[in-house]
C-alpha positions in Angstrom: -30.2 -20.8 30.0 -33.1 -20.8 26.9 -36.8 -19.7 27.6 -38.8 -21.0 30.6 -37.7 -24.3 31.5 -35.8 -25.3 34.1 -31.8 -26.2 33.3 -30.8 -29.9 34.3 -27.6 -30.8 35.9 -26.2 -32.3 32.8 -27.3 -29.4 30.8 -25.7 -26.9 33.3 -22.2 -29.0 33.1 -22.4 -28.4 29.8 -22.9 -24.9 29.4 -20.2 -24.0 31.8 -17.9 -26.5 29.6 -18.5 -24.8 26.6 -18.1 -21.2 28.0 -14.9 -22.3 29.6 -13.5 -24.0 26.6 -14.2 -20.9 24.8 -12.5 -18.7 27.0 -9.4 -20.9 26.1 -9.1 -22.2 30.1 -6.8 -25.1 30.1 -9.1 -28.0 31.1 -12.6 -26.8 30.8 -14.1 -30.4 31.1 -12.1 -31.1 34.9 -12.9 -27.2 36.1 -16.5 -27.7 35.1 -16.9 -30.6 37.0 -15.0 -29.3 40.0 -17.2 -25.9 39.7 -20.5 -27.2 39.3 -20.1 -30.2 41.9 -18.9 -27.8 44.4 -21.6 -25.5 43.9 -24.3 -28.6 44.2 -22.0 -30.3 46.7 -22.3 -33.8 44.4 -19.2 -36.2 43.7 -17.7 -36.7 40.0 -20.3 -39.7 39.8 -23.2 -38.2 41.3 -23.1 -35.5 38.6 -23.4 -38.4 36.2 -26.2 -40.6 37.5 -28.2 -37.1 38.6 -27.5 -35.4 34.9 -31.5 -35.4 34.2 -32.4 -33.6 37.5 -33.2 -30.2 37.8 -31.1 -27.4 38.8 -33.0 -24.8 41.2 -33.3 -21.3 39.9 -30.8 -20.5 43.0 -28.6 -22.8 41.9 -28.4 -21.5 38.2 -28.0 -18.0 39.4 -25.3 -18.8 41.2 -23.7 -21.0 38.6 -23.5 -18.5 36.5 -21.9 -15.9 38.9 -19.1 -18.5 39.4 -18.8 -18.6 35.6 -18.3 -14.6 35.4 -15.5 -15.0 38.1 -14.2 -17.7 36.6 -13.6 -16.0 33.6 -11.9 -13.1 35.3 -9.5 -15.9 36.4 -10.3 -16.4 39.8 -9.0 -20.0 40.8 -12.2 -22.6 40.6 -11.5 -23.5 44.3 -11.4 -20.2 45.4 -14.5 -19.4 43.9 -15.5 -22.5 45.7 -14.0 -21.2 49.0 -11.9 -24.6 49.7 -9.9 -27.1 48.5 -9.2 -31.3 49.1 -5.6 -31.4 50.6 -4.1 -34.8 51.2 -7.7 -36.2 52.1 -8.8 -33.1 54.4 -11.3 -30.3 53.2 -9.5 -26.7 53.5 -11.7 -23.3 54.0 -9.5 -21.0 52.0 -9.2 -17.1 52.5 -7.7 -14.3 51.1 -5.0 -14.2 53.5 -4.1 -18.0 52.6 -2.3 -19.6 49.4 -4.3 -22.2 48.0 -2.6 -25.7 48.3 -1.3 -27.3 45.5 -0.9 -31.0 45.0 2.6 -30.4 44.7 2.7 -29.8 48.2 1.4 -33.3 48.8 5.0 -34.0 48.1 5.8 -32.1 51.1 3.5 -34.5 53.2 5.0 -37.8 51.4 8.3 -37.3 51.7 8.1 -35.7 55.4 5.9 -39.2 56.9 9.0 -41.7 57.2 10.9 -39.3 59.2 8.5 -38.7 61.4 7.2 -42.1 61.7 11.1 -42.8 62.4 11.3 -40.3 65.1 7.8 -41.6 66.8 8.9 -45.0 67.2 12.2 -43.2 69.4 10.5 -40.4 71.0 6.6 -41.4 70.9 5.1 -38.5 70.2 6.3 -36.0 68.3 6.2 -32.1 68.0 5.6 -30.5 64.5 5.8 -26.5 63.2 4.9 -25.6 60.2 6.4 -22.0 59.3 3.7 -19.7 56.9 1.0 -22.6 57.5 -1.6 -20.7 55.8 -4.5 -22.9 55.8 -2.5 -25.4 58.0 -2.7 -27.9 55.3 0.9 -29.0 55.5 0.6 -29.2 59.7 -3.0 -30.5 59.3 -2.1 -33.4 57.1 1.0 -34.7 58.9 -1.1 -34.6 62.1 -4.1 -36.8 60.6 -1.7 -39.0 59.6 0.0 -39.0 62.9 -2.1 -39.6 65.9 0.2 -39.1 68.3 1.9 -35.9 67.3 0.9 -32.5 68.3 2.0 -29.2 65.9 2.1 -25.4 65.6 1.4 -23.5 62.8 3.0 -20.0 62.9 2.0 -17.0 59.9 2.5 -13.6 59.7 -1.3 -13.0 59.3 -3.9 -13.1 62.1 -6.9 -13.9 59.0 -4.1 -16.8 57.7 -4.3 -18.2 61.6 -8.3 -17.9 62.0 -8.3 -19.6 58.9 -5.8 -22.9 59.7 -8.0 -22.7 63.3 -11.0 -23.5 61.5 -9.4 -25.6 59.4 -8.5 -27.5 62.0 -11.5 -27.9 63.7 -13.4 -28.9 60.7 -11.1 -32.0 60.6 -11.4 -33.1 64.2 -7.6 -31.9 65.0 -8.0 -28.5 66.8 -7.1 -30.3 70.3 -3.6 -31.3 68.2 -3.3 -28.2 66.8 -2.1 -24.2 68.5 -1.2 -21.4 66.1 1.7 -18.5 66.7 1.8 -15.1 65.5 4.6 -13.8 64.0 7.4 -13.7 61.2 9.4 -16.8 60.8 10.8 -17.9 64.2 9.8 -14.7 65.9 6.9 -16.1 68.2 8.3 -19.7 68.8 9.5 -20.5 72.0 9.9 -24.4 72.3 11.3 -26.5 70.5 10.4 -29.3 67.8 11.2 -32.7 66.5 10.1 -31.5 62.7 10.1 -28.5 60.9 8.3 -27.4 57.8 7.8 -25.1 55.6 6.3 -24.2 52.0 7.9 -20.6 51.9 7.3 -18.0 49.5 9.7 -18.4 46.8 9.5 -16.7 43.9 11.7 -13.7 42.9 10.0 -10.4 43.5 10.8 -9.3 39.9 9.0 -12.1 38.7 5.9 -11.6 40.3 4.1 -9.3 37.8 4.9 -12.4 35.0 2.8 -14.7 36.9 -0.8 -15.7 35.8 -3.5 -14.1 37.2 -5.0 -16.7 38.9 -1.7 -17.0 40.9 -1.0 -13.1 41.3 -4.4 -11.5 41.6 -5.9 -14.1 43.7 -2.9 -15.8 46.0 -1.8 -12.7 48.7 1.3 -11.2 47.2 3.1 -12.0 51.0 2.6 -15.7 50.1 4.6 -15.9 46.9 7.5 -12.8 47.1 10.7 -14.2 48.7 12.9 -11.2 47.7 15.0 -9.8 45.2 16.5 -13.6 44.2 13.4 -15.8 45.9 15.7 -17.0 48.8 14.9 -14.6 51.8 12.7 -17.0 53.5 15.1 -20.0 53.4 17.7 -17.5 54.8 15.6 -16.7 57.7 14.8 -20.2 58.2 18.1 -21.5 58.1 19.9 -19.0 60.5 17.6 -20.1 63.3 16.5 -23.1 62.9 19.0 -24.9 64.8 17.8 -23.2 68.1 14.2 -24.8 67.4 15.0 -28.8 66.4 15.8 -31.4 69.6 18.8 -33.3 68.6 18.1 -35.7 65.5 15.2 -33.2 64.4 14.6 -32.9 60.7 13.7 -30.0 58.6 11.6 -30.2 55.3 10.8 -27.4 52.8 9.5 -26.9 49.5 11.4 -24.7 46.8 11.4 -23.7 43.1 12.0 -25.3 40.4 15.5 -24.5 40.1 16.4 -23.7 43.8 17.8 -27.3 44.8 21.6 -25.8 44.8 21.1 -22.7 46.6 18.6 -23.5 48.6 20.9 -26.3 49.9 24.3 -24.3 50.2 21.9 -22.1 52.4 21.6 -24.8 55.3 25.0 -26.0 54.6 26.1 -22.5 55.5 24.0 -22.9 58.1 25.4 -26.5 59.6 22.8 -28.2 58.3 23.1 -31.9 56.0 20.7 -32.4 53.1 19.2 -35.8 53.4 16.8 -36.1 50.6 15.8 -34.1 47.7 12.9 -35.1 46.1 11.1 -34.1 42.5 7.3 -33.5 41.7 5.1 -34.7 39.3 6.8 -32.7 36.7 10.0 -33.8 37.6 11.3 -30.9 39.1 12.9 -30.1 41.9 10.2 -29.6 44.7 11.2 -31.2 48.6 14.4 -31.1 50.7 15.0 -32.5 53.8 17.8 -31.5 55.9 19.3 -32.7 59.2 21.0 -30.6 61.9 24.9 -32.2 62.4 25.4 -31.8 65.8 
């Protein structure tokens, strides 16, 4: 910031585009809006029709510490300590991946089923395996009055974490957490089962960008020596956990569709719909217990 006088919004957008552009970031313009609206908590538009007021000295200072971890690649919304998920504001932490839009597929593709299974059973019972910040659980309650959910995670600060998260969207009287590795601290049973597992191959992990492997915990991504343990795990049990009719719905890897379906075949499991993401990979399946 030049000389004595005080930076304007507009002038503060600017000068964190231009540092992010030249530290070669992808989108500068988009991560410069997010950054600096987070920061002054003002919308996409606001930033525009406000551009000629001034930023506090506080304000400035603080911009530009989010700049220097920006450029060490921290992720903009962790810097920002949440994120927007499917309409609902998530605290992030260190113990909790940060939610992609990709797993809005997750949300998409799981609602007809259980707005299928409502209209049978009224309301419905949800768990979402490795919930994290609870955004997958979070989001399919909000969109479902009725239903009630679990979220279960390895990690007490993950759990503290979707609990608050939960609160701060009005659905903590929906919402109950569980301790524990996969199906370990489960002891009832469920209509719908989710899950966006970790899936990538442990070999592969030191390849990743840093954003994703300096800033996302390392427990969150590493699914084994071919990416597939957690889909194992998931699979041998699962049964035990659906009522009859129940319907299970996970996100995998780009090039995990075959596998990761002969896994709950193997497991006496149907898949019923596999559906891509925005870059047309493979990203949701949805299986069905045969009875």
């Amino acid at each position: 910031m030049s000389g004595g006088q005080e930076a304007t919004i507009s002038g503060l957008l600017q000068e964190v585009r231009a540092r992010f552009a030249e530290a070669d970031l992808d989108d500068p313009a988009t991560e410069a809006r997010i950054l600096v609206g987070g920061l002054l908590h003002l919308s996409a538009t606001e930033l525009v029709m406000r551009g000629s007021e001034a930023v506090s000295p506080d304000d400035a200072a603080a911009a530009q510490a989010a700049i220097a971890r920006r450029l060490n690649h921290e992720p903009v919304h962790r810097i920002l300590g949440e994120r927007e998920f499917y309409g609902l504001s998530l605290r992030l932490s260190a113990a909790t991946l940060e939610p992609r839009p990709d797993t809005e597929i997750l949300v998409d593709t799981m609602l007809p089923h259980m707005r299928r299974l409502e209209s049978r059973f009224d309301s419905i019972h949800i768990l979402d395996l490795g919930t994290g910040t609870g955004a997958i659980c979070l989001a399919l309650l909000h969109e479902c009055p009725k239903a009630t959910g679990v979220g279960s995670d390895i990690s007490s600060e993950a759990l503290e974490t979707a609990r608050g998260n939960a609160e701060r969207n009005g659905l903590a009287a929906r919402f109950g957490t569980a301790q524990g590795s996969w199906f370990e601290a489960i002891h009832e049973c469920f209509h719908v089962i989710v899950s966006n597992p970790p899936y990538i191959a442990s070999s592969v992990i030191s390849t990743l960008a840093p954003e994703v492997k300096d800033f996302d915990p390392p427990a969150a991504l590493d699914g084994g020596l071919d990416g597939l343990d957690a889909y194992r795990a998931i699979a041998k049990d699962a049964a035990r956990f659906l009522y009859p009719n129940g319907m299970i719905g996970v996100e995998i890897g780009y090039d995990q569709r075959e596998t990761v379906t002969s896994i709950f075949e193997g497991a006496g499991f149907s898949l019923v719909e596999a559906v891509r993401d925005y870059g047309q990979n493979d990203r949701v399946l949805v299986f069905e217990f045969q009875h």
